[in-house]
N, C-alpha and C positions, 0 to 999 in steps of 0.2 A: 223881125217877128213881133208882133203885139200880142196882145190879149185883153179880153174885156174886165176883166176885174181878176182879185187876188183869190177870192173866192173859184174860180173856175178851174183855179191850179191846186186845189185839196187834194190830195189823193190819186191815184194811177201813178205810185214811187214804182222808180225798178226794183228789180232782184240784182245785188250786187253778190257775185260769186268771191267767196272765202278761200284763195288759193290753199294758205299755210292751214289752215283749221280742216278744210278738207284734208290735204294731203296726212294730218297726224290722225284724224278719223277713221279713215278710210271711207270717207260719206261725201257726198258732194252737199255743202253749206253753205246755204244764200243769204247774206243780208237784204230785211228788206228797207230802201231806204228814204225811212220817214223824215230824216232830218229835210229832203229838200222841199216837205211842205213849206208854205209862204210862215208859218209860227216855228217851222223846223224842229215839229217834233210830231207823233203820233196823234197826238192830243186835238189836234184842228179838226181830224173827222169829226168826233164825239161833240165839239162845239158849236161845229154847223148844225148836225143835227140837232142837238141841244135846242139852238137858234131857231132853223128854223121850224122845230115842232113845236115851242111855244109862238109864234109866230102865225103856224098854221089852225093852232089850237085858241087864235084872240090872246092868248095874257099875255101877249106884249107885241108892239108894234111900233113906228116910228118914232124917234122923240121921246121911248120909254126907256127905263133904265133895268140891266140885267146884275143881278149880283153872285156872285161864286166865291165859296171857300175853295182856294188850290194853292197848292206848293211853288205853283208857278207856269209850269206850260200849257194848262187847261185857260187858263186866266189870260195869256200871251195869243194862242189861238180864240179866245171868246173875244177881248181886246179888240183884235185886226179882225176879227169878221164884224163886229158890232159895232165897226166907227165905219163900216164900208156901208152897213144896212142903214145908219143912221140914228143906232142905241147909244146908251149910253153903258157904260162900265163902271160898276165896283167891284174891286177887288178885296176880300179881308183876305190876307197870307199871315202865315208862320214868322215874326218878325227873324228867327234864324236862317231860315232861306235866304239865297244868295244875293249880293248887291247886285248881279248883274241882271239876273230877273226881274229886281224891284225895278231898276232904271228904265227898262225894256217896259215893264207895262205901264210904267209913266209916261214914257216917250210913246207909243201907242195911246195915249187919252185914256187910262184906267183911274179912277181916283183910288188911289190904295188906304187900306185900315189895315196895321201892321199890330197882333194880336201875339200873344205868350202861347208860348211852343207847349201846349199843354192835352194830357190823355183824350179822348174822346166820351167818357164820361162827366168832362168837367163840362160848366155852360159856357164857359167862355173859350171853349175847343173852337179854330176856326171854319171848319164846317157846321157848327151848331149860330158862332157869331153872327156867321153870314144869315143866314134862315134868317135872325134875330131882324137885323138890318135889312134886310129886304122887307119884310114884315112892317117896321118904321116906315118907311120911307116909302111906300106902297108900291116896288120894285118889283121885279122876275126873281124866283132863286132858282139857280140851271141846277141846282142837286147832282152834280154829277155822279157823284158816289151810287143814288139810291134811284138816280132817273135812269131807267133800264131802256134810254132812246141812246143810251153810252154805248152798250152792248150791239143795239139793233144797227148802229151806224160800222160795226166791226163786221157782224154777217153779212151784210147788202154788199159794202165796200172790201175793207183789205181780205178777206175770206175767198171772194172772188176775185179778186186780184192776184192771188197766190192760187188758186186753183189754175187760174187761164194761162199765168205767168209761168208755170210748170207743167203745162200739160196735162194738168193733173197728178205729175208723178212726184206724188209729196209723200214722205211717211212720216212726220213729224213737224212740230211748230215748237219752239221756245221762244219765252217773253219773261222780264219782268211783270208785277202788277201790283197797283195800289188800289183803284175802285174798282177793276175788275173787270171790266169793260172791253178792253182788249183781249184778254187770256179768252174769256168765255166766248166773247162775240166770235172769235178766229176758228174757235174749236167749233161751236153748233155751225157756222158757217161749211167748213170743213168736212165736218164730219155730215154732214145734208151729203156729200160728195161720196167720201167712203167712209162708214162708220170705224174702220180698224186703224184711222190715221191716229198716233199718240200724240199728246199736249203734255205740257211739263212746264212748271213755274219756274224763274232763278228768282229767288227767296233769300233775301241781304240778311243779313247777321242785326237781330233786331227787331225781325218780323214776326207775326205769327202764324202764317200760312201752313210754314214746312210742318209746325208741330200739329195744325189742324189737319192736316191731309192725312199724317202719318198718323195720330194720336185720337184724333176727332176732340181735342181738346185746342184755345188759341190761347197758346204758352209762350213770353215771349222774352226770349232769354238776352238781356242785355240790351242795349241801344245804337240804334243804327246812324253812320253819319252821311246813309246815302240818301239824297233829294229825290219824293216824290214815287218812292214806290215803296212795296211793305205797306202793311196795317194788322193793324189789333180786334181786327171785325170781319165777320162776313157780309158784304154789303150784297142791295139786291140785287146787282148786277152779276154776281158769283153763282 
């Protein structure tokens, strides 16, 4: 079996069924599974589109270069779709993310700028870096955080994919979330279907989601050492 490009395997993951999680439940609980995207994470939808609505939109086109602030699997799926299109890639990352990530978007052709692990008020936050450097270098910035094409690629895609994939008989969605993009995109997707379907965040120790849901305050008790989800903001994808 062939295929015409890495791009054409984004998306359409199964539903793996949770034997033991079901059975302590009493729910039936499906994994859905992202990892077998070609960047093997959730993140490759949000990049395609990313991709190709600046693409569609003129600011960037063959031979140009794309730059992203990510933790890492935003940057991994922008990478391999952006050497397939013919872009180029900067990546600025958190220099405390993980070696196995930085390698991964090296060996992909990303030119990486490895920035200090700092609040997102500071300038040299690496979502703010990136803007900065795109901006120089008269580059794309995919804004993932705050380009709400992150969202739109959740509604269109995994939304409907988990509605067809079940029949429709879903009563619930849980996800982590760091821009947002997924959680929200899943739920208005979903909920287009049946407004009474519940969404629920898992929210790491560190974040400040849980206390903005709960509080209407983003309180953020301690520091988290989980990669690439949690934040200290409500970005516009939320």
């Amino acid at each position: 079996m062939t295929t015409p490009s890495l791009i054409s395997k984004i998306g359409n993951t199964p539903l793996i069924y949770l034997k033991k999680a079901s059975e302590i439940s009493g729910c039936k609980i499906f994994g859905k599974a992202e990892f077998l995207n070609p960047g093997e994470s959730v993140k490759d939808r949000a990049a395609l589109y990313i991709l190709n609505d600046a693409i569609k939109n003129g600011k960037l086109k063959k031979g140009g270069t794309i730059v992203e602030g990510t933790a890492g699997n935003t940057g991994i799926g922008i990478a391999l779709i952006a050497k397939e299109l013919g872009i180029k890639t900067v990546i600025v990352i958190p220099e405390t993310q993980s070696k196995e990530k930085k390698d991964t978007l090296r060996q992909l052709g990303a030119e990486l700028i490895e920035v200090p692990a700092v609040p997102y008020d500071n300038p040299n936050n690496y979502v703010k870096y990136a803007k900065k450097v795109a901006d120089d270098i008269g580059g794309y910035w995919g804004n993932q955080f705050d380009n709400t094409i992150n969202q739109q690629a959740h509604i269109e895609t995994t939304a409907e994919e988990i509605w067809t994939q079940t029949n429709g008989e879903v009563d619930g969605f849980v996800c982590a979330s760091g821009t947002g993009g997924t959680i929200s995109g899943v739920s208005i997707g979903l909920k287009k279907h049946n407004k009474n379907i519940k969404i629920a965040v898992s929210d790491p120790h560190g974040s400040a989601l849980y206390s903005h849901f709960k509080t209407g305050k983003l309180v953020m008790n301690g520091s988290s050492i989980t990669e690439g989800i949690g934040t200290s903001r409500i970005t516009k994808n939320y």
